[in-house]
VOVOPA-408116 format. One line per 10 residues: number of its first residue (from 1); their letters; for each residue x, y, z of C-alpha. Coordinates in steps of 0.02 Angstrom, whole numbers, plus 50000, padded with zeros to 5 digits. Each point is the difference from the previous one (the first is absolute). Example, Ala and Ser with C-alpha at 12.3 -4.5 7.8 and 13.67 -1.06 7.14 Angstrom:
<atoms>
1 = as = 50615 49775 50390; 50069 50172 49967
</atoms>
This chain:
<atoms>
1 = xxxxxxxxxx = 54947 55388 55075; 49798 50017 50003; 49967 50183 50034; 49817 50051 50028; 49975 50189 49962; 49853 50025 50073; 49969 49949 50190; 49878 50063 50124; 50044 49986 50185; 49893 50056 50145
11 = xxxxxxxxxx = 50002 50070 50195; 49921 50035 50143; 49916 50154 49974; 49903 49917 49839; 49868 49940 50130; 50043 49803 49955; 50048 49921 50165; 50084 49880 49910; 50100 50094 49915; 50186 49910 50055
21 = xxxxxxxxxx = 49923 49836 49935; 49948 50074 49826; 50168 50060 49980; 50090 49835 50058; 49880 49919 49879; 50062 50088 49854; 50171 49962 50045; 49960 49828 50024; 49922 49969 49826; 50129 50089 49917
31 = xxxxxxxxxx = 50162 49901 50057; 49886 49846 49932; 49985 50091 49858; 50160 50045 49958; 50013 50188 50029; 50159 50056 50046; 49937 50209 49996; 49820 50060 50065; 50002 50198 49950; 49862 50066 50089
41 = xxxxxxxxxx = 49896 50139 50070; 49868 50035 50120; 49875 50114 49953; 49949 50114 50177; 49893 49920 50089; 49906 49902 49871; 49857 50106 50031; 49982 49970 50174; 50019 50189 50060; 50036 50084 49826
51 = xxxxxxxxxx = 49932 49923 49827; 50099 49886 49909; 50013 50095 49857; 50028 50175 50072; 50101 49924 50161; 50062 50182 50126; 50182 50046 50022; 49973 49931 50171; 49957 49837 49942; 50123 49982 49872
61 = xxxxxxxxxx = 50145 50066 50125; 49964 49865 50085; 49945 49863 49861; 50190 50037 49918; 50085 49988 50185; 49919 49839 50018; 50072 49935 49861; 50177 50073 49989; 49949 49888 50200; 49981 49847 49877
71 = xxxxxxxxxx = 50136 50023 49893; 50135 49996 50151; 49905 49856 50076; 50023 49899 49829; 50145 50092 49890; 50026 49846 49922; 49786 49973 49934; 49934 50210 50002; 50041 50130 49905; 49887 50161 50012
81 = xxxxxxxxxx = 49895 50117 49911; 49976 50169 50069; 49815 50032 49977; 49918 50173 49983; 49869 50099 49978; 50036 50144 49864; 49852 50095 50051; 50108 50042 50176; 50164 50046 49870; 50128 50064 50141
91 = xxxxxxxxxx = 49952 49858 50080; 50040 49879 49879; 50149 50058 49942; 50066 50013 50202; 49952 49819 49993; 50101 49942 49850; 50139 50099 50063; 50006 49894 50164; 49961 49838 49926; 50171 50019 49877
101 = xxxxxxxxxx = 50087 50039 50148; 49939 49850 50100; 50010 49863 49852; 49837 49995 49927; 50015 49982 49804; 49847 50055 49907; 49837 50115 50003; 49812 49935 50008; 49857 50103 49946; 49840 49936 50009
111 = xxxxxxxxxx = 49835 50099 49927; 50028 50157 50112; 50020 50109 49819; 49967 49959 49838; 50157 49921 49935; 50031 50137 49872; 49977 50150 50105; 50127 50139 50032; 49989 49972 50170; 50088 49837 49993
121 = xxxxxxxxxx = 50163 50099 49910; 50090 50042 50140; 49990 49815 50059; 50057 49931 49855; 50151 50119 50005; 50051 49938 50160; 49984 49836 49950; 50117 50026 49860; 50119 50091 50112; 50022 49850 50093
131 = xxxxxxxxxx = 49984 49858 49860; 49847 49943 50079; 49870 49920 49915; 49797 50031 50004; 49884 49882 50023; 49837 50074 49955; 49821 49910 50028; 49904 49984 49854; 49802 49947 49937; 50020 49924 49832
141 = xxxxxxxxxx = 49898 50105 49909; 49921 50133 50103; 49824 50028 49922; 49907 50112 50117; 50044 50079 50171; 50018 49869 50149; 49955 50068 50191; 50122 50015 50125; 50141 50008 49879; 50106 50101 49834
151 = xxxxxxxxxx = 50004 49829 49918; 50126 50023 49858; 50018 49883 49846; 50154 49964 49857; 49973 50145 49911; 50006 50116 50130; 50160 49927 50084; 50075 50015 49826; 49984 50163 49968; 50080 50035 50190
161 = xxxxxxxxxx = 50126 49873 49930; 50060 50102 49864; 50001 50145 50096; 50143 49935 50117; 50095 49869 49863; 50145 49973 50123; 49859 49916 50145; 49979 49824 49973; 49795 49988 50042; 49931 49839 50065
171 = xxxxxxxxxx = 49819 49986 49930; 49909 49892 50115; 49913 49840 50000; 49946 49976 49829; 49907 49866 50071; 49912 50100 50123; 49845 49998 49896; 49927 50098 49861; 50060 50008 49790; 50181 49974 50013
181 = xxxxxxxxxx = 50000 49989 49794; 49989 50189 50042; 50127 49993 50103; 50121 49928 49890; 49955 50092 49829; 50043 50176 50106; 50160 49938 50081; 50080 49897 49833; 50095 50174 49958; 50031 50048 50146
191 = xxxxxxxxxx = 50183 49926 50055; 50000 50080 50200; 49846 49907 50041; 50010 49813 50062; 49856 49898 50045; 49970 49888 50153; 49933 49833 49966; 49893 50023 50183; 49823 49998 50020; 49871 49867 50033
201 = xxxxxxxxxx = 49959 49974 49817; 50079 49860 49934; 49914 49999 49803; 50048 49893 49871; 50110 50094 49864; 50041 50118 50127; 50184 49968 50011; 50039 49967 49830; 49920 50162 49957; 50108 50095 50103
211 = xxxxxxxxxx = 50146 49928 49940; 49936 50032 49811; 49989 50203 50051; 50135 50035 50095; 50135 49843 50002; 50079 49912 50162; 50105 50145 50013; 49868 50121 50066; 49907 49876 50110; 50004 49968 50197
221 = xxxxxxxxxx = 49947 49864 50095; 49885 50038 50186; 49872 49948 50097; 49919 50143 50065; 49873 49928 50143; 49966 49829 49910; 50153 49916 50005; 49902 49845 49920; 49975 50080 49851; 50176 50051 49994
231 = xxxxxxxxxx = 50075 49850 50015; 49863 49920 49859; 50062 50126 49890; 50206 49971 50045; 49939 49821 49959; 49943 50041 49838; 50133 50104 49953; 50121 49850 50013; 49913 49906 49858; 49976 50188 49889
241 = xxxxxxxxxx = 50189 50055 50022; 50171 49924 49977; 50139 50028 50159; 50079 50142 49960; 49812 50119 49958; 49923 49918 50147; 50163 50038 50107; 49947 50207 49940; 49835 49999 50056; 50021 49903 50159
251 = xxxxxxxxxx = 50151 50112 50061; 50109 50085 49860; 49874 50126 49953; 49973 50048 50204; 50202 50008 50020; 49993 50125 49844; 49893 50120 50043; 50015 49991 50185; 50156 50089 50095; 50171 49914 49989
261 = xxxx = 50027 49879 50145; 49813 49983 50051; 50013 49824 49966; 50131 49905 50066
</atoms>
């Protein structure tokens, strides 16, 4: 079982007219890659009528019914995050609501709030009412203010992290660019948070250093949008890990924190 955590699908309100192909082409590259699970999310309308990064409840209504669309096209491949916007609260939490009720498995929040505001709270109780993880996007090392987002770092997701100790967070793409040294010193003592191998980055003494903070037991193997750089890193991981530590990160880590039963 190859189980990649984070996966970003797409439809036809995104304003990509090929949308159906970019999907297919994920699936595609997958099965050749091995993965059995793509746990995914689509966030709004990936800024086509409402930002990225602060998507509307009418965009993200219709993101997470696209994607609970997905999952019953391919129950065997998609699993779903509900994603939300915390800034629209009644709005999110209606979401998550629905999205347990029609199979979806986790939460994705994206830089709508910074990760340690109050505001996210009531989110992350509902999450824990329902055993869901949260996959939270993360800059490794925020060092000033970015435009057109609440970009959140390590630190910040930890102290959320220990406010809610019975939510298994999902801190995103260490590889996704910027210091993710930082990244690892603030989430070493911090046993709810995980980290997801995804990103583009691909450094050298990236994976071992990971391992060295936080052990195979807190790691989890995705893609995000670069699937080649996932599948470098799953390569890499078979020469840095024996069977049994690379079987956690691939998929026994996901089927721990995740909902009983989401994976066959």
């Amino acid at each position: 079982m190859l189980i990649d955590v984070h996966a970003h699908f797409d439809h036809d309100r995104t304003g990509h007219a090929d949308w159906p192909a970019r999907n297919q082409a994920r699936l595609v590259a997958g099965r050749k890659m091995g993965v059995t699970h793509h746990v995914a999310s689509i966030l709004g309308s990936w800024g086509h009528t409402s930002p990225t990064y602060f998507p509307s409840p009418t965009d993200l209504g219709y993101a997470n019914a696209k994607m609970r669309e997905l999952q019953a096209a391919h129950p065997a491949e998609v699993r779903g995050y509900v994603a939300v916007n915390p800034n629209h609260a009644a709005h999110a939490l209606a979401e998550i609501e629905l999205g347990q009720r029609r199979g979806m498995i986790g939460v994705k929040l994206a830089a709508s709030r910074r990760a340690d505001d109050p505001l996210l709270d009531p989110v992350c109780e509902a999450a824990a009412r329902h055993g869901f993880p949260v996959l939270h996007h993360v800059w490794q090392h925020r060092r000033r203010e970015w435009p057109s987002q609440e970009a959140s770092d390590g630190v910040e997701l930890c102290r959320l992290a220990r406010r809610h100790p019975t939510v298994s967070f999902i801190l995103a793409h260490i590889g996704g660019g910027g210091d993710w040294l930082h990244t690892l010193r603030a989430a070493r003592q911090v046993p709810n948070v995980l980290l997801d191998l995804s990103g583009s980055g691909t450094d050298g003494g990236m994976l071992e250093a990971a391992l060295r903070a936080v052990g195979p037991g807190r790691l989890l193997w995705a893609c995000d949008v670069t699937l080649c750089t996932g599948y470098a890193k799953l390569r890499a991981l078979g020469r840095l890990l024996g069977p049994d530590d690379l079987a956690l990160v691939t998929s026994g880590n996901a089927r721990r924190i995740f909902p009983a039963g989401a994976f066959a």
